[in-house]
C-alpha positions, 0 to 999 in steps of 0.5 A: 469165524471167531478170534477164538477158532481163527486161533485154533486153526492157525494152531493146527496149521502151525502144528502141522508144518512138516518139520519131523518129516524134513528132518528125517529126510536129511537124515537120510540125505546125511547117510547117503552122502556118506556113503557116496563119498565112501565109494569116491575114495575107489573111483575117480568117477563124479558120482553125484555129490554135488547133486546131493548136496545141493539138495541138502542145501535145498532142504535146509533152506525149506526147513528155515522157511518152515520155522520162519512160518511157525513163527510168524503164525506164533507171534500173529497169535500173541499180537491178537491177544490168542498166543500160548496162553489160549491154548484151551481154546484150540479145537480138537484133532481132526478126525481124519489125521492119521499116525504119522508113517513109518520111516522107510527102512533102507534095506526093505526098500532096496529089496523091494526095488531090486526084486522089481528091477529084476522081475524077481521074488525073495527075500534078502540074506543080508551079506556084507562083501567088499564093493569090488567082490561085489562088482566082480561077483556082477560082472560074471553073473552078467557075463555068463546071463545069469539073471537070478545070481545077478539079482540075489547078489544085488538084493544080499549086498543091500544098498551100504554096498550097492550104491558103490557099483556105478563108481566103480562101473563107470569108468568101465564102460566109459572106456569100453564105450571109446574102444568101441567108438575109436574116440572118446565118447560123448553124451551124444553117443549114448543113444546109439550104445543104448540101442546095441546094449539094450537087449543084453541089459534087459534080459537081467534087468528087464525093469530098466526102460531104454530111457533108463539106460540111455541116461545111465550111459550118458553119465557114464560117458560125460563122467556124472555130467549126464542127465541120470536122475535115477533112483539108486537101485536102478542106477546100480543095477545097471552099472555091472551089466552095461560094463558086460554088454559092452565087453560082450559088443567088443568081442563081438566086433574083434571076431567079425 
């Protein structure tokens, strides 16, 4: 290979370095971590911030290693006498690059997600309601199985709101889960809660595995510090029924 063509793929390499595509996801990463200390102002509840940012930091550390690469390649090229001022001599795009994709709209995804969840269909009808309206309106979808109320209040609320259910839902089943057990719970617990909440959950999110669910409780219980890595749609969903099926246990048992 040529000094002239070795230049034009250091070039193309250096042009594609995903910089745009990193930027774009701590955009992402920047919202999210705004709303989700929104919801921390109504719930003593750890809700993740550390994890996110954490990867924020992870991010910004791969964007500093990608500039350092371009510019490395950068001063390679003007050390062998192929920098800026060759730029003729860059081969053509290749044919098989595409247009760059579309950032994702939160909203759509979020539709889409929750309509998975839930086996449902339909489009959204963008809603704003206030997190604790939005939560109580869930409960009693829960409460009475109403399955297709429960996912349309989901999927209108949109994830400004939803991704605000967990902080308010934790502490409620953390402590429904310490009446249930007589002391307070443990991630150790979670397994045997999963089993008694399983049913229940999935007859409104059929999409949640009990894998899904047992680690949703597990946060819950251990106040965040549980092995949830889920996505959040799946973590919202589950928040207001898991408060419900052990709401609905705890009867159970007074009665018997």
């Amino acid at each position: 290979m040529d000094v002239a063509a070795l230049a034009g793929s250091l070039k193309a390499l250096a042009d594609d370095l995903p910089a745009p595509a990193l930027d774009t996801a701590d955009q992402y990463f920047e919202a999210a971590q705004a709303e989700l200390k929104e919801a921390s102002r109504e719930s003593t509840a750890e809700i993740g911030l550390h994890r996110l940012g954490a990867a924020r930091e992870r991010l910004d550390a791969a964007r500093t290693r990608l500039g350092e690469a371009r510019t490395a390649i950068g001063d390679y090229l003007d050390a062998i006498g192929a920098g800026a001022g060759s730029a003729a001599s860059a081969p053509a795009p290749r044919a098989g690059a595409g247009p760059k994709p579309a950032p994702v709209d939160p909203r759509a995804w979020w539709t889409d997600r929750v309509n998975e969840l839930c086996d449902r269909t339909g489009a959204a009808e963008p809603q704003r309601v206030p997190p604790t309206r939005l939560f109580n309106e869930l409960l009693k979808a829960a409460a009475d199985g109403n399955a297709e109320a429960y996912c349309k209040r989901l999927r209108d609320a949109g994830p400004e709101t939803g991704v605000k259910m967990p902080g308010l839902a934790w502490p409620l089943v953390r402590t429904l889960a310490a009446e249930h057990l007589g002391r307070t719970p443990t991630g150790r617990d979670a397994a045997a809660l999963r089993d008694k909440c399983t049913d229940k959950v999935r007859s409104l999110v059929p999409g949640a595995e009990p894998d899904h669910i047992g680690a949703a409780l597990a946060s819950a219980c251990t106040l965040g510090r549980g092995d949830d890595a889920g996505d959040a749609a799946r973590t919202a969903a589950l928040g207001p029924v898991l408060v419900a099926a052990l709401h609905r246990l705890s009867k159970t048992e007074r009665k018997a």
